[in-house]
DSSP file (Angstrom, degrees, kcal/mol; ACC not computed):
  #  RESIDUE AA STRUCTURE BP1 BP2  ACC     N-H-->O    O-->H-N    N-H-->O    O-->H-N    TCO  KAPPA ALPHA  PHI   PSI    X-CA   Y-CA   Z-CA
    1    1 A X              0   0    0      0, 0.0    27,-3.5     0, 0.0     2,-0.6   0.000 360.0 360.0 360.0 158.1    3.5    3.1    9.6
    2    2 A X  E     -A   27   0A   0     25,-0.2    65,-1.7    23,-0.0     2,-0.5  -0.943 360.0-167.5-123.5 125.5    5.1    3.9   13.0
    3    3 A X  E     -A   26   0A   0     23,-2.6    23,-3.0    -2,-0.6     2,-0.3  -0.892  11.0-145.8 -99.9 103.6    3.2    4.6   15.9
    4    4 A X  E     -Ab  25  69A   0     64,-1.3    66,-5.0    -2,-0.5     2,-0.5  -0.705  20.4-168.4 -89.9 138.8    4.7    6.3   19.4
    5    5 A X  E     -A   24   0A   0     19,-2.1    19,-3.6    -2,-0.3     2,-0.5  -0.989  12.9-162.6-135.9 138.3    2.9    5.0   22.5
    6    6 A X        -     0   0    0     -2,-0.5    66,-3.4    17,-0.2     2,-0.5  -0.922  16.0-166.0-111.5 125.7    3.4    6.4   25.7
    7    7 A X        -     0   0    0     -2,-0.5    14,-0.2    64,-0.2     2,-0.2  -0.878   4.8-151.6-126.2 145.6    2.2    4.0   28.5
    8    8 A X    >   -     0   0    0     -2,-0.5     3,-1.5    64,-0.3    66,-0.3  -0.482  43.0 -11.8 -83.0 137.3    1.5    4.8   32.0
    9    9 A X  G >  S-     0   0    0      1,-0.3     3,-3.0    -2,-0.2     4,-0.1  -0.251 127.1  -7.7  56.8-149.7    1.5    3.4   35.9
   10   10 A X  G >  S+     0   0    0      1,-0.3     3,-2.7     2,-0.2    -1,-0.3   0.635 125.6  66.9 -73.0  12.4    1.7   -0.1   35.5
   11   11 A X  G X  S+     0   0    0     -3,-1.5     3,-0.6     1,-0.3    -1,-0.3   0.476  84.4  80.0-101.4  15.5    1.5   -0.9   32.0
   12   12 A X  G <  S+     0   0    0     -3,-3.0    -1,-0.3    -4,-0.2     9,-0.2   0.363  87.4  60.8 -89.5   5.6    4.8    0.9   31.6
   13   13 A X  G <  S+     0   0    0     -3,-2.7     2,-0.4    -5,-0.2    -2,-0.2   0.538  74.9 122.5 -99.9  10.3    6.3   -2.5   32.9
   14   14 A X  S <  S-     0   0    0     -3,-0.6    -3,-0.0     1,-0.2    29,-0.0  -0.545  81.7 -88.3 -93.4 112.3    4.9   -4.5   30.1
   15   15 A X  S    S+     0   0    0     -2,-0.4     2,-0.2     2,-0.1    -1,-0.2   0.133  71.6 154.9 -22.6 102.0    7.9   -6.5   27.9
   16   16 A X        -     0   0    0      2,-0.3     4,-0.1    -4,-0.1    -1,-0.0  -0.923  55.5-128.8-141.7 167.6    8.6   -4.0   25.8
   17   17 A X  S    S+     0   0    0     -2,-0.2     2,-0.3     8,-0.1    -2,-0.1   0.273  91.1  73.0 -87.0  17.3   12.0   -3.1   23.6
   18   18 A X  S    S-     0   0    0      4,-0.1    -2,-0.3     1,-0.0     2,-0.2  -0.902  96.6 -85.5-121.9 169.0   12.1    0.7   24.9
   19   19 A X    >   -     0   0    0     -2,-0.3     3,-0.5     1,-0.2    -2,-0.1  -0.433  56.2 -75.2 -65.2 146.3   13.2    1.6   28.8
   20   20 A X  T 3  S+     0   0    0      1,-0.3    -1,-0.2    -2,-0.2    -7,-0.1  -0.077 121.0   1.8  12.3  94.1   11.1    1.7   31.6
   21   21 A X  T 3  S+     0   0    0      1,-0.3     2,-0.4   -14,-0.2    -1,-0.3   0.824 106.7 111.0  69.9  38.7    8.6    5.3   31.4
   22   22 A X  S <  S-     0   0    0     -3,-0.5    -1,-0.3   -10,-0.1   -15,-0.2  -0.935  83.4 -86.1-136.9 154.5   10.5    6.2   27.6
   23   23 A X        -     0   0    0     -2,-0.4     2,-0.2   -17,-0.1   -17,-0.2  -0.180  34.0-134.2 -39.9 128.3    7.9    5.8   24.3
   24   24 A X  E     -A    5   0A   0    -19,-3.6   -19,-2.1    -6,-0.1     2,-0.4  -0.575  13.8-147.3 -74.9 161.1    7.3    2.4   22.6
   25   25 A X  E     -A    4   0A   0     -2,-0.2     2,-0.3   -21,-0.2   -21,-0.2  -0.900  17.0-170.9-135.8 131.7    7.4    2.6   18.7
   26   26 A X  E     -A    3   0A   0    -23,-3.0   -23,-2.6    -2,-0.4     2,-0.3  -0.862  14.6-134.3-121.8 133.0    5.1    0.2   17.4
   27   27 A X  E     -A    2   0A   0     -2,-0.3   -25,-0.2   -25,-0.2     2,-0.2  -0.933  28.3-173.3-113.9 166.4    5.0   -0.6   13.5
   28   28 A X        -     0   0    0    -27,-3.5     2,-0.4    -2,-0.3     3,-0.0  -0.584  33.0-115.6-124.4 145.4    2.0   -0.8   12.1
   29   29 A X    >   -     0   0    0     -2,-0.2     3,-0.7     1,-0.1    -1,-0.0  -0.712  61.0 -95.3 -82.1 136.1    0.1   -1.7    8.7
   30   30 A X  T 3  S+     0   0    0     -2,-0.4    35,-0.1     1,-0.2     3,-0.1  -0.142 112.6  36.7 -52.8 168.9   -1.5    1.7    7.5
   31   31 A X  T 3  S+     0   0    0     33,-0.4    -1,-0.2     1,-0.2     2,-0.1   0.642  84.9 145.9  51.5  14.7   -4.9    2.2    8.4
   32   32 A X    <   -     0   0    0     -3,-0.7    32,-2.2    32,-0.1    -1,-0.2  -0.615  34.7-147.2 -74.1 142.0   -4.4    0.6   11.9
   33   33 A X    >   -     0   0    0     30,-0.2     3,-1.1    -2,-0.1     4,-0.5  -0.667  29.3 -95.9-109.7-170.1   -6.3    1.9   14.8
   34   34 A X  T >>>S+     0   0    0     28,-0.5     4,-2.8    25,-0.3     3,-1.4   0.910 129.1  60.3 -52.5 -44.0   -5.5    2.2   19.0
   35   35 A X  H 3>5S+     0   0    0     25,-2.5     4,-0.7     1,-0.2    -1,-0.3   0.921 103.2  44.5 -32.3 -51.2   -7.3   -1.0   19.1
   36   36 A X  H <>5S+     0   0    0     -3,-1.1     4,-2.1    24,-0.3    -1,-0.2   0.778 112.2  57.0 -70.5 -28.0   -4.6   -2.5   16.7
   37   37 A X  H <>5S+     0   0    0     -3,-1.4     4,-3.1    -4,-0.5     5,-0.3   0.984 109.2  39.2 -84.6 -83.8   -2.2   -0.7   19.1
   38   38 A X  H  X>S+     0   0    0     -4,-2.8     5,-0.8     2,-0.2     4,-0.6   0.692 114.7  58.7 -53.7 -10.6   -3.5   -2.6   22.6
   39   39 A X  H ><<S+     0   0    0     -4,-0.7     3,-1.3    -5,-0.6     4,-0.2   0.768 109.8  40.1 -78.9 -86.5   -3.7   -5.8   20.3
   40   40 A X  H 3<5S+     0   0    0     -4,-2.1    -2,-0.2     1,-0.3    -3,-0.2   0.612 116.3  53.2 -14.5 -45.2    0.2   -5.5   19.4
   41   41 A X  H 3<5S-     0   0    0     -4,-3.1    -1,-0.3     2,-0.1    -3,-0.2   0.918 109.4-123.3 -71.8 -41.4    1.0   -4.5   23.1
   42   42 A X  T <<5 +     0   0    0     -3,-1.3     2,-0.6    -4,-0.6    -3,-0.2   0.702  61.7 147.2 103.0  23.2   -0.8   -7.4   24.4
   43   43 A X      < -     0   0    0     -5,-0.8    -1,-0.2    -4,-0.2     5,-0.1  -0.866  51.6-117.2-105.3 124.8   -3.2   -4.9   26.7
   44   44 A X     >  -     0   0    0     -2,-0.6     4,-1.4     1,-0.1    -1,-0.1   0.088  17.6-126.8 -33.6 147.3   -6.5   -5.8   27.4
   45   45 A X  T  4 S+     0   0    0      1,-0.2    -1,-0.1     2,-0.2    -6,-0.0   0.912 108.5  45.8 -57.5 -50.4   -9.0   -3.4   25.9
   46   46 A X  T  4 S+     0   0    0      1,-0.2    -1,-0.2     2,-0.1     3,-0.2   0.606 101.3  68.5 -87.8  14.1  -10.8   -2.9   29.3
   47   47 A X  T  4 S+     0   0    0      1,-0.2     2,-3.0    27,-0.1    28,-0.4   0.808  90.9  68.8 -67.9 -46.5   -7.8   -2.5   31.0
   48   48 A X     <  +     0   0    0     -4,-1.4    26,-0.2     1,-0.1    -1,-0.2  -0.264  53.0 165.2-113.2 117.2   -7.3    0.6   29.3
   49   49 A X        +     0   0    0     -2,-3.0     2,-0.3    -3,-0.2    25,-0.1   0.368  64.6  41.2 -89.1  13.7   -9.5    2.9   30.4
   50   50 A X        +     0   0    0     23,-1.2     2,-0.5    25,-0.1    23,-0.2  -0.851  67.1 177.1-139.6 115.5   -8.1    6.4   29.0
   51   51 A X        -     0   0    0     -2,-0.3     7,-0.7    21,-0.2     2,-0.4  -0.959   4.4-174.4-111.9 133.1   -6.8    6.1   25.5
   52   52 A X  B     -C   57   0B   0     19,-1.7     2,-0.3    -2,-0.5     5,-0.2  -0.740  19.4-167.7-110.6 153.5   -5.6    9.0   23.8
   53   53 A X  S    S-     0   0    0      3,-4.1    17,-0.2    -2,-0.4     3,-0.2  -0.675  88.5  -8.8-158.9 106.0   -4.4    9.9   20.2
   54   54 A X  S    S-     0   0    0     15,-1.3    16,-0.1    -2,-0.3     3,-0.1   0.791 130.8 -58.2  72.0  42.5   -2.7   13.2   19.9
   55   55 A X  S    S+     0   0    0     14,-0.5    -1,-0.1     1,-0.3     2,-0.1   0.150 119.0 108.5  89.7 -37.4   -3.7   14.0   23.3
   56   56 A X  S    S-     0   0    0     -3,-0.2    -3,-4.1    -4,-0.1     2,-0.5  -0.351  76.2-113.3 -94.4 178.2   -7.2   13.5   22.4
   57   57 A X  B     +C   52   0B   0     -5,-0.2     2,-0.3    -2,-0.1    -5,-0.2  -0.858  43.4 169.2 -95.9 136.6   -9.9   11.0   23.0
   58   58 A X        -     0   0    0     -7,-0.7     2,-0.3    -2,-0.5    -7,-0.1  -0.721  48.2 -85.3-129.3-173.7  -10.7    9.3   19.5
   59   59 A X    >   -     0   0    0     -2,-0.3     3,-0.8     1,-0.1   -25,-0.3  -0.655  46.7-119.1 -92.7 145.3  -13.1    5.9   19.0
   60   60 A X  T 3  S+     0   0    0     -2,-0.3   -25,-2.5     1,-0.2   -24,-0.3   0.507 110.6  54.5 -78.3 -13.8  -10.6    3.1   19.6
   61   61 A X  T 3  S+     0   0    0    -27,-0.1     2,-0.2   -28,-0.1    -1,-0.2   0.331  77.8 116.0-119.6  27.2  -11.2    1.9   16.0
   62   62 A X  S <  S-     0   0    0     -3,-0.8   -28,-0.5     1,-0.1   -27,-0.1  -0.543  76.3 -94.9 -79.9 157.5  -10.5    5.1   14.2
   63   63 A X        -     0   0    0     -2,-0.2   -30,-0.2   -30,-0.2    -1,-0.1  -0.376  31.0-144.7 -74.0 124.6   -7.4    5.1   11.6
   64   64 A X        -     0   0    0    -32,-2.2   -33,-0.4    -2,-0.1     2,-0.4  -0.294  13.4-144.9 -62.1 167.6   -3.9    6.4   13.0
   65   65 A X    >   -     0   0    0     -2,-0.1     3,-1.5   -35,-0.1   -35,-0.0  -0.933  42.4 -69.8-139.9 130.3   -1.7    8.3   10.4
   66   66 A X  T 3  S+     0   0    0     -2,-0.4   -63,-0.2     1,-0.2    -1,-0.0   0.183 114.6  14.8  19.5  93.6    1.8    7.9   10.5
   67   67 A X  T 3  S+     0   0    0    -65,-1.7    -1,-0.2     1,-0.2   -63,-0.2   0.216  85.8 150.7  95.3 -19.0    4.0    9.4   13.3
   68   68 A X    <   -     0   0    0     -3,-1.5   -64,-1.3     1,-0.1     2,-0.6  -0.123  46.6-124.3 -97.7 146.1    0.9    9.9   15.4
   69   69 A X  B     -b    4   0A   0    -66,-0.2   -15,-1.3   -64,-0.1     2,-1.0  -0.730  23.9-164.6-109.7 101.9    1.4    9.7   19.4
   70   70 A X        -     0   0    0    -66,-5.0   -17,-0.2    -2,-0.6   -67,-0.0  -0.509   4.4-159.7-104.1  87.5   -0.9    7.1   21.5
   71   71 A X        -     0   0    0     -2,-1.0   -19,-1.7   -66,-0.1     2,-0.2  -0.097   2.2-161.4 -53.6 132.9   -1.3    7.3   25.3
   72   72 A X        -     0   0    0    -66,-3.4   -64,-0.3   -21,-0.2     2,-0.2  -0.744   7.8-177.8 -87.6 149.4   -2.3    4.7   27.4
   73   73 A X        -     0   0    0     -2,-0.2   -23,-1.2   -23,-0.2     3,-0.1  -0.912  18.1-140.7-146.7 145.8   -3.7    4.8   30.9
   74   74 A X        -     0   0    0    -66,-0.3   -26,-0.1    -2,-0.2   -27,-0.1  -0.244  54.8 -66.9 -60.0 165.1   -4.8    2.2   33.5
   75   75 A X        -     0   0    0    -28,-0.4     2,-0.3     1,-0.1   -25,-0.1  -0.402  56.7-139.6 -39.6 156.7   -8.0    2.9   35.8
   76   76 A X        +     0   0    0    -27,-0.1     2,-0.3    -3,-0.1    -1,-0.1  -0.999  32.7 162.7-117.3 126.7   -7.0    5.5   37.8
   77   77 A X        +     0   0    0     -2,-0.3     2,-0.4     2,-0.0    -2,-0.0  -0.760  26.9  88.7-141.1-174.8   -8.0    5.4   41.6
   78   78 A X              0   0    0     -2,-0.3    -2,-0.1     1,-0.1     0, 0.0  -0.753 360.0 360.0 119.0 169.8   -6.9    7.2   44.7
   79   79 A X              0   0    0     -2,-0.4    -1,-0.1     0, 0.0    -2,-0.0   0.475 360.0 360.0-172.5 360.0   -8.5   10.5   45.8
């Protein structure tokens, strides 16, 4: 299945085949979750500390479907 990930700050600099701030598409064995996702990328788990799927917050080992859009974010700090 194919999976878009949008990643953020720095982990948009991470050897990846799409440009620089544009969507990865990762594929995936069905049933995979964001977990499977940050495994593939090569990002630590605690490194990312907002994960999203469809916008929303899901459990990091719940199943993706197909087509389905997964956000990354570093800590975030500043104020």
């Amino acid at each position: 299945m194919e999976i878009r990930v949008e990643l953020y700050l720095h982990f948009r600099e991470r050897d990846t085949e799409a440009s620089p701030g544009e969507p990865v598409l990762v594929d995936l064995p069905s049933a995979a979750s964001a977990r499977d996702v940050l495994d593939h990328l090569g990002v630590p788990e605690q490194a990312a500390k907002v994960v999203l799927v469809d916008g929303r917050t899901q459990p990091l080992d719940a199943p993706l479907r197909d087509g389905q859009t997964v956000t990354v974010f570093p800590p975030l700090e500043g104020g």
